[in-house]
N, C-alpha and C positions, 0 to 999 in steps of 0.2 A: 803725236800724242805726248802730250807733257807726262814729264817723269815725277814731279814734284806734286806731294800729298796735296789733294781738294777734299772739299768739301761736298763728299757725293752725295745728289741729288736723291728723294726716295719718292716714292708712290703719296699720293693723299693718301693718312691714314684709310680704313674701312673697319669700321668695328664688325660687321658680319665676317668679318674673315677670323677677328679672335673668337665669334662663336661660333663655328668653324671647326677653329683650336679644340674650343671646349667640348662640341661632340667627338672630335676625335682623340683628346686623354681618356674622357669619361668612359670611352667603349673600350681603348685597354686597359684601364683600370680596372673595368666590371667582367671582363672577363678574365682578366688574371686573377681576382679576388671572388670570382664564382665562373667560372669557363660552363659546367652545366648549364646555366639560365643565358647567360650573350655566349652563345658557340662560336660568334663569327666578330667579334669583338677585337680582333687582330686585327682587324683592317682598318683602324682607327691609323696604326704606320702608315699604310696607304694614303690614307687621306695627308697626314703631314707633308710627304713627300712630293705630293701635289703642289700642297700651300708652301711650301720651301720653294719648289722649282719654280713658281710663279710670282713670288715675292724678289728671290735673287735673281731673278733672267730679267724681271720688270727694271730693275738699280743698272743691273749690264747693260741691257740695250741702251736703256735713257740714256745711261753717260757717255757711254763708247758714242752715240751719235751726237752727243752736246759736246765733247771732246775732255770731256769732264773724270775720265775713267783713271784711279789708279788703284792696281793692285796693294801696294804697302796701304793705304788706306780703307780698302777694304777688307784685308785682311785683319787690319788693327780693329775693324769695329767685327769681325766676325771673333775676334777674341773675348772683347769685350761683350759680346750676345752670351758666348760658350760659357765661358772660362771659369765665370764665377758661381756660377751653381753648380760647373760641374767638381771642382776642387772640395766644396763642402760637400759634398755628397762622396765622391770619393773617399773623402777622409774620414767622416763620419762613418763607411763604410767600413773600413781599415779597422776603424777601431771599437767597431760593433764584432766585425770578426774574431780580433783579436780575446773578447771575451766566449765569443757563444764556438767558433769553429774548433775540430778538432784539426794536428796540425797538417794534413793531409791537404786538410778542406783549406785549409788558411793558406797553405803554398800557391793551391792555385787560382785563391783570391787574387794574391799578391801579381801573378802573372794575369790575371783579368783587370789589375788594378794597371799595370800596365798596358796594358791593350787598349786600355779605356784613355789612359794619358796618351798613348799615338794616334789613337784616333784608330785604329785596326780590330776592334774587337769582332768584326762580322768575322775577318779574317782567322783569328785565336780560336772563337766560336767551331767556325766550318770542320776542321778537325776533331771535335770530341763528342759531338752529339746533337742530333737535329732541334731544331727550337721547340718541336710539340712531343717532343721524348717526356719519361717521367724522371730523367735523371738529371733535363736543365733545370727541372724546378726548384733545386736548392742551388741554384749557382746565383749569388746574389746582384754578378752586373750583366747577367744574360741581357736586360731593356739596353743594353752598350751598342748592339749589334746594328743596331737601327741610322746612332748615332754616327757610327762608325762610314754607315753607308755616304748619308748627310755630307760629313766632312770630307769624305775624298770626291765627291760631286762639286763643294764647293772650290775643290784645289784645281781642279782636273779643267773644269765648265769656263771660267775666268779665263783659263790661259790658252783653250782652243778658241775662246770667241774672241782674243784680242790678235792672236793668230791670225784669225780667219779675218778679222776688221781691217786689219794692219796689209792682208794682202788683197783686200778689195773682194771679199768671198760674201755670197747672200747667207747671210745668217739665219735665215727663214730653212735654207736647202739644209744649213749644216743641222740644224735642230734636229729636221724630220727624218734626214739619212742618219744619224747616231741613234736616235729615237726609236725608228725600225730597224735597224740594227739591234739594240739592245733588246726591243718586244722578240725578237725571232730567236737569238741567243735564250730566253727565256723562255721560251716554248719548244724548243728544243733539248733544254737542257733539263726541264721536266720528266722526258723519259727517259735520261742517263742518269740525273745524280739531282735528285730534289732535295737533297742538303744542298751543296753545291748552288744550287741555283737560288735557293732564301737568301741564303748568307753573302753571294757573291755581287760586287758592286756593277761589274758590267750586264748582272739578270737585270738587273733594279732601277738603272740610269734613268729606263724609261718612261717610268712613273714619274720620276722630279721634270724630265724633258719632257711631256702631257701638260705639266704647269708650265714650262719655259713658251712651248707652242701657244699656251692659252698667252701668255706676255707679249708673244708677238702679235698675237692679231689686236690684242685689247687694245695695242700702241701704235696698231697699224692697220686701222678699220679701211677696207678697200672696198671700195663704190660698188662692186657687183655684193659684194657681200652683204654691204650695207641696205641695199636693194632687195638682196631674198630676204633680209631679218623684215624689214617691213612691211612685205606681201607676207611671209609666214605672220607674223603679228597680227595683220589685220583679217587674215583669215579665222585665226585662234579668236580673235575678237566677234568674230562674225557669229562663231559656232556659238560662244558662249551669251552673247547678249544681242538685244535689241537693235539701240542704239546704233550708231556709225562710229567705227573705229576715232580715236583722238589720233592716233600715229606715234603717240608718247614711246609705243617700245613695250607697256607695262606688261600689256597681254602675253608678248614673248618670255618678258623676264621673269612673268611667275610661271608661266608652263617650264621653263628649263629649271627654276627653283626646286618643282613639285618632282618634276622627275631626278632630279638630283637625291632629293630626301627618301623617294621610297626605292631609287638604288641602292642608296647605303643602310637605308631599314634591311631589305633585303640582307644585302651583305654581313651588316650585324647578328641576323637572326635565323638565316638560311645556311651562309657559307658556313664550311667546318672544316677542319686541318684535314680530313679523311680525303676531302675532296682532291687533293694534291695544290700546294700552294706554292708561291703565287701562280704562276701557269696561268692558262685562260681567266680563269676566276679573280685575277689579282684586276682586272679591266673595270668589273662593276665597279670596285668601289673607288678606282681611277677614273673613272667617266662620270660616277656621280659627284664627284669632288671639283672635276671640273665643270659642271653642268651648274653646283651652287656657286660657284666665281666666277664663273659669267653670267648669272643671273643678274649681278651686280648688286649694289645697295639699296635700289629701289623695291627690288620685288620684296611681294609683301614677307615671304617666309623670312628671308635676309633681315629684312624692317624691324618687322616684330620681334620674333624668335630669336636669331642670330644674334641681331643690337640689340638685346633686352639687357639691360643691368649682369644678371646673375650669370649669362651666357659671358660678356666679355669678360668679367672677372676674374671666370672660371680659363677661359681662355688667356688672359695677360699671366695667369700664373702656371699657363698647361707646360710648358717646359720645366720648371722644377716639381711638378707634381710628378710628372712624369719619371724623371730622375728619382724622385723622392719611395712612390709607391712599389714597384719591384723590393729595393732589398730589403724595405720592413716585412712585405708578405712572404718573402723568401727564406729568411731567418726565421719567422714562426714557425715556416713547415717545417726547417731546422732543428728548432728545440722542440716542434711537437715530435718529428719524426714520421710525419705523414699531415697530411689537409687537417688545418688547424679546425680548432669550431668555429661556426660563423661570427661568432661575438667577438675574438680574437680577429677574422678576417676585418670585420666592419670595424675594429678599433686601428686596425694597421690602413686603413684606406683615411677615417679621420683625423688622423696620427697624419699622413702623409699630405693632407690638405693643411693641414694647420705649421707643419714645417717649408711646404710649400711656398704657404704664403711671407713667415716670415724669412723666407731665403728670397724672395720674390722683394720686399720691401728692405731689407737692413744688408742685404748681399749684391743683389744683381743690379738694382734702380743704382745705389750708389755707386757703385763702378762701372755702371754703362755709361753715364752722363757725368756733366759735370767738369771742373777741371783738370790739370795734371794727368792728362791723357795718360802722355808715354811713360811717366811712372805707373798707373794702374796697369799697364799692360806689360811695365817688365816686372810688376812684382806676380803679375798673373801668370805669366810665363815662368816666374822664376818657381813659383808653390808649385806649379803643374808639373813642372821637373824635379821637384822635392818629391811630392806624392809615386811619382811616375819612379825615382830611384828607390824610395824604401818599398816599393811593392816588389822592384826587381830583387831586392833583397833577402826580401821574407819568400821568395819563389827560387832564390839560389842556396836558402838555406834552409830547405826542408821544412817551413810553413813555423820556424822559430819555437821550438819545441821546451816547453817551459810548464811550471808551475804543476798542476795536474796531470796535463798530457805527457810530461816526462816519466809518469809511471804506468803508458799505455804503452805493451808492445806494437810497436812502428809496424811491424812485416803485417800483425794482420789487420791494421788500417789499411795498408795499401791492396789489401786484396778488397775491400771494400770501395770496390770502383768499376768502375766500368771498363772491362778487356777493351782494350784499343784496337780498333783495327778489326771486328769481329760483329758487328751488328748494321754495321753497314757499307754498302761496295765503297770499295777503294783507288775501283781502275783496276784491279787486277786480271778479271775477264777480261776486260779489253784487250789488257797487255798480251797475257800467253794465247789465249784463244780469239781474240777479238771477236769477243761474244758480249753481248750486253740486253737487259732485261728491258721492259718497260716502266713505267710512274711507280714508284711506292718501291719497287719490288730490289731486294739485296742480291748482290752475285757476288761471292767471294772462293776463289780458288789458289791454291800455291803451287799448282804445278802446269804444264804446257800438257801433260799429258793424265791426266787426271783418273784415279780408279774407283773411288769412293762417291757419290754422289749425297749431298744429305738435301733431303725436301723439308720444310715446316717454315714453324713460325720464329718469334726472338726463341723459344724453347729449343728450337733445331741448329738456332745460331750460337746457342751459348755451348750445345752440346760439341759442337764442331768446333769450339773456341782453341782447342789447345791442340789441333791437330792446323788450322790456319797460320796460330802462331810457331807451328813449328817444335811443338812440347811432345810430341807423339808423332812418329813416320808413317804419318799417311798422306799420299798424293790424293787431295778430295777437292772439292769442288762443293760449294753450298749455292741453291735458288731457296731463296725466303721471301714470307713477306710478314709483317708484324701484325700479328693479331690473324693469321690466318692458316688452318689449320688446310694438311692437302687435302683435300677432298674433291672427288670426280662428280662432273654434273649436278655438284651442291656450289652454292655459295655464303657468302656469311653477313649479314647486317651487323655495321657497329650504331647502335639507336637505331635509326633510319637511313642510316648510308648504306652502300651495297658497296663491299670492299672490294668485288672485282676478284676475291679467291679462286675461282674456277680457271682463272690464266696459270695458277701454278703448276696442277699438275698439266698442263700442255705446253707449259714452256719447259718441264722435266723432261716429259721424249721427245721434245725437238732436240733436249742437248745429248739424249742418251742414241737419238739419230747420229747427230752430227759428230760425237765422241765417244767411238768403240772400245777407247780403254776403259770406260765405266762397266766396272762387271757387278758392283755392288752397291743399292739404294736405299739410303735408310730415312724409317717417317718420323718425326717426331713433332710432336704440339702439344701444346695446355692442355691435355683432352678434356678435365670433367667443365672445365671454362665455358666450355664452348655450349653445351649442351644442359649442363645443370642449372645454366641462370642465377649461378652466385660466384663470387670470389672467394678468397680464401684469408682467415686471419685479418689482416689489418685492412683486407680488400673489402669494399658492399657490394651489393647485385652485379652481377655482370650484364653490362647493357649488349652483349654478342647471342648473335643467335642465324639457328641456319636454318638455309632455303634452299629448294631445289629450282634448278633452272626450269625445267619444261613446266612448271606452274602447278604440279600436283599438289595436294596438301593434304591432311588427314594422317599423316606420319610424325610421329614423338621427336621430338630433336634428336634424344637417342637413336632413335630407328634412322634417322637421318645421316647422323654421325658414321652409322656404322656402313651404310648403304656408302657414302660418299667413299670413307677411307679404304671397302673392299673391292671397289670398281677401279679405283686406281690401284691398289695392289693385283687386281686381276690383269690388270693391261700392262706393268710391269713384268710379272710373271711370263703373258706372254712373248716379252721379247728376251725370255730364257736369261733373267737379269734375277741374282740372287737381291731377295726383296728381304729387310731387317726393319721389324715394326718396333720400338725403343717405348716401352711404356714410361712414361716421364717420371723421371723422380718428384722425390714427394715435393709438394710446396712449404717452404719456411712458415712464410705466416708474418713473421715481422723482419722490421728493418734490422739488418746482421748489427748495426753496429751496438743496439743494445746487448751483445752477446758480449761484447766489447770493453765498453766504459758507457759510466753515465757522465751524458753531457755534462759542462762546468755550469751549463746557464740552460735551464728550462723555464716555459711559462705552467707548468704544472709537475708535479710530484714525479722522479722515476728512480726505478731499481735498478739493478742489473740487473740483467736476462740469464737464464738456466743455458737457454738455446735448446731447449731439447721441448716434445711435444708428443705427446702420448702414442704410441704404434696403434690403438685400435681409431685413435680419433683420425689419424692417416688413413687404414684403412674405410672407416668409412667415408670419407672424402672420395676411395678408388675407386668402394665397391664397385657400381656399376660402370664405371669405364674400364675396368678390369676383364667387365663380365663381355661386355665389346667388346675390348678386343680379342679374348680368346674365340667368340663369335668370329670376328673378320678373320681367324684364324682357320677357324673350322672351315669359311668360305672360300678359302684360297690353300687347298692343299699345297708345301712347298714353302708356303711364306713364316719363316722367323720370327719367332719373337723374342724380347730380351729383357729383362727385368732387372734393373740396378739395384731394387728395393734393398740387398743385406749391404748395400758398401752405404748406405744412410741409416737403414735403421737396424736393431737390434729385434727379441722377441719384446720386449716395452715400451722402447723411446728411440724415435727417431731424433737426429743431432743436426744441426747446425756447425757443429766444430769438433772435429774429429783429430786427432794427434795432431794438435797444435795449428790446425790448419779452418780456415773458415770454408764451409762448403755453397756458401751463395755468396752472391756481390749485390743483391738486394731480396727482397722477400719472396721470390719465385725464381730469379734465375741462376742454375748455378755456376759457381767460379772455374776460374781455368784448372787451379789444381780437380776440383771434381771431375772436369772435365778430361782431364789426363786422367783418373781413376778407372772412368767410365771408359773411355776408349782404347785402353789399356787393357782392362776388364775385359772387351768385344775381342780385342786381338786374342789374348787366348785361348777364348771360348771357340775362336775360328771364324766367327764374324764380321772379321772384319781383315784385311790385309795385313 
């Protein structure tokens, strides 16, 4: 193998593979800029990952077998692919924050700005919060995570297959055993840690390794193979028409076209984050990705559709669109402080087309081509390390705290965040107990021996925040799952999904079986959420609502509610386990940080926040989960209940900021200091250890 840079060989262009491209920005663009209408619009990454693996494996094998392969030259031209859109978009970034972020938010731009120059942002990501949370949606280089994956595929895939070339190994075996290796790791890792497994690069291999296998066959069509494509072909011919097959192939390459398109219809319009993702579900829209690349050029959907004008366009510019769209619609939610209007959404989507293109034409064309190579790539190199150092800077130095923001108390920005280490497992089960839940669902514990148990939803998670972290002495133990309150023999639709809730309270007594030092279980969840059909404050309707398992109906959601939460307090009860029902504190209503400061940079009018909210408008928000729970009360002589209501509100006004202290970390859930309030509060009352 020559050592010395060539001129690596590439595929005939295909323009059906940039319209391709362009269904797959278009669906995460439309679903990041309306996720209601395309639910499944995520899987537009899937589709990339495909078209990436089958584009770069297509350059590898050609050259590795033409003897044509060099790493320094393929890596120079994967800089020059990268580099240059992602440097203006970085920076541009940088310096949008620098206006709109407060400086909290701008530290740990500055450290995603980073992330994003190493190429590790899945890895930065995996740490702080799942990709379909409500708290990545202002993080402006979340779209990084994807790239992140991209780039260590490209590092990683190169230097096993010239490995594997260089020692005479079938490149066909190594595909398909890394390939299944990697699908099994990701089905697997589904029912340990579904963060973990989005974000991480060995769940993911095997979507871009899906396109590498599709490379090997396209390049290495074998005679049996060749054989069933043309009996299935003239069969599909047969069904469909008259006439006598031609043999051209046509017949096969639009039946695989057709089915490739209503797999990812599907996938765009069916699949939802509820589902658990990638996991099983990540296949459809890997199988119809590859179903339209091997249909090839000819089929007519490819023909038409895919090569139409408006499709490649949209496709030759889908990498900076892509870059581009995130942190305009990210920063809106920003300065709105929740889901902009649509008119603002659809200007930040055209806004993102139109810099798209001209980062596509005056950025990336000139420094992809052309002369003076290894000057454009060591000044590309060089900016990428400029951006990559001032981001580490502005994240070692407390997010550069200047101008306005210098007149925001710091301590209670940083309670405006999300407790780390609290909303989702960590490995700790594992660790002390080697215990671990199923899909979706949180285990967090801080002791091998555990006495406290808490059951609910993120409301059960936040409440247990400061006893995990260690801010209150309780040896406890949390099973959650988000969005789901414990309810026995009920379960809970989010829209149309079935959240699978009824596994929680039966994964509670299998741990309160298997762990006798729990003497003490406590419920908590969103309750009026659940059942009232609305949100609260800055929330609309709530799309949750409960169902019971055996299929009866003719009961009130309330009636439901209350059925559900007293059947697991009654089987509680019986295994003589002191039961503590926590009626939730009051909901905020808005984002804390308006209690805060007003933004430097909105796209509409704002004040300060009072932070406070009338006590009767709280109560009636309770009323009737109130009147439930003193019902499940009634129905479970023995079970507790506990009311935080006076350490939030007052006889008038309920607060958001209490002796200097903020009592949420976003519009319903609350902070770790409440949470040491709260649990503080239960210890004396005797409630609690």
């Amino acid at each position: 193998m020559s050592a010395a840079a060539h001129a690596l060989s590439h595929p005939k262009y295909r323009p059906d593979i940039d319209g391709l491209r362009a269904v797959a920005v278009v669906s995460v663009v439309a679903f990041h800029a309306a996720p209601d209408w395309i639910a499944g619009g995520f899987i537009g990454v899937d589709i990339f990952f495909v078209i990436s693996g089958f584009l770069i494996s297509t350059i590898l094998f050609n050259n590795l077998e033409r003897d044509t392969f060099s790493l320094r030259e393929f890596y120079a031209r994967r800089i020059q692919r990268i580099f240059p859109s992602l440097v203006v978009v970085l920076t541009a970034t940088y310096a949008m924050g620098w206006w709109v972020l407060l400086a909290n938010e701008f530290a740990q731009l500055g450290k995603h700005i980073v992330a994003g120059a190493l190429f590790v942002s899945n890895l930065a990501l995996w740490g702080e919060s799942g990709y379909f949370d409500a708290a990545a949606e202002t993080k402006p280089l979340l779209h990084l995570w994807s790239l992140g994956i991209e780039e260590q595929f490209y590092i990683v895939w190169p230097l096993l297959l010239l490995v594997g070339w260089n020692r005479r190994y079938n490149l066909l075996t190594l595909t398909l055993v890394l390939g299944g290796l990697s699908m099994w790791l990701n089905l697997k890792g589904m029912a340990k840690n579904p963060t973990a497994t989005f974000y991480a690069p060995q769940t993911r291999f095997w979507e871009l390794l899906a396109g590498s296998f599709l490379a090997w066959a396209w390049l290495h069509p074998h005679a049996k193979t060749r054989s069933l494509s043309n009996a299935v072909d003239r069969w599909i011919h047969r069904m469909l028409y008259r006439d006598m097959p031609s043999g051209d192939g046509k017949a096969l390459a639009n039946a695989l076209s057709v089915i490739g398109v209503i797999l990812l219809a599907f996938g765009v319009f069916r699949i939802k984050a509820a589902f658990g993702f990638p996991g099983k579900w990540a296949i459809v829209p890997v199988l119809g990705a590859v179903c339209i690349i091997s249909a090839g050029p000819t089929a007519w959907f490819n023909r038409i559709v895919l090569s139409s004008r408006p499709a490649v366009w949209l496709g030759l510019i889908s990498f900076p669109l892509y870059l581009w769209h995130w942190p305009l619609l990210a920063f809106a939610r920003v300065m709105e402080e929740g889901l902009p209007s649509a008119q603002i959404r659809i200007a930040a989507v055209v806004l993102a087309v139109v810099l798209a293109w001209l980062t596509y034409r005056l950025v990336e064309r000139p420094l992809r081509f052309g002369a003076r190579k290894r000057l454009k790539i060591l000044v590309l190199c060089g900016l990428m390390a400029c951006i990559g150092a001032v981001g580490y800077y502005t994240f070692s130095k407390a997010g550069l705290v200047f101008g306005a923001q210098s007149r925001i108390t710091n301590a209670l920005l940083e309670q405006i965040v999300e407790p780390p280490n609290t909303r989702l497992s960590d490995g700790s089960c594992e660790k002390y107990l080697q215990f671990s839940l199923g899909p979706g669902a949180v285990c967090l514990t801080n002791s091998s021996a555990p006495q406290v148990l808490f059951v609910g939803d993120s409301h059960a998670m936040s409440l247990n925040s400061a006893a995990v972290l260690g801010k209150v002495a309780i040896q406890s133990m949390l099973i959650g799952n988000h969005g789901c309150a414990p309810l026995m023999s009920h379960s809970i639709m989010e829209g149309k999904v079935n959240k699978g809730c009824n596994a929680l309270p039966d994964e509670a007594l299998k741990v309160l079986s298997r762990f006798p030092t729990i003497q003490t279980v406590v419920l908590d969840s969103r309750g009026p959420l659940y059942f009232s059909g609305q949100g609260y404050g800055v929330e609309g309707a709530s799309n949750y609502s409960i169902f019971a398992l055996d299929g009866s109906s003719g009961a009130t959601q309330a009636e439901m509610f209350r059925k559900g939460y007293s059947e697991f307090a009654a089987a509680l009860l019986a295994l003589h386990k002191q039961v503590v029902v926590v009626i939730d504190p009051p909901e905020l209503g808005e984002d804390p940080r308006a209690c805060v400061v007003v933004r430097p940079v909105s796209l509409s009018p704002k004040t300060l926040s009072s932070c406070t909210q009338s006590r009767s408008k709280v109560d009636e928000r309770q009323a009737v989960y109130r009147q439930l729970v003193a019902q499940i009360q009634a129905d479970n002589p023995g079970l507790a209940v506990y009311d935080p209501i006076d350490l939030f509100c007052d006889d008038a006004q309920c607060y958001g900021l209490r002796n200097g202290n903020l009592l949420y970390w976003d519009d319903d859930h609350i902070s770790t200091w409440a949470s040491e309030l709260v649990l503080t509060d239960m210890q004396k009352r005797k409630l609690l250890p």
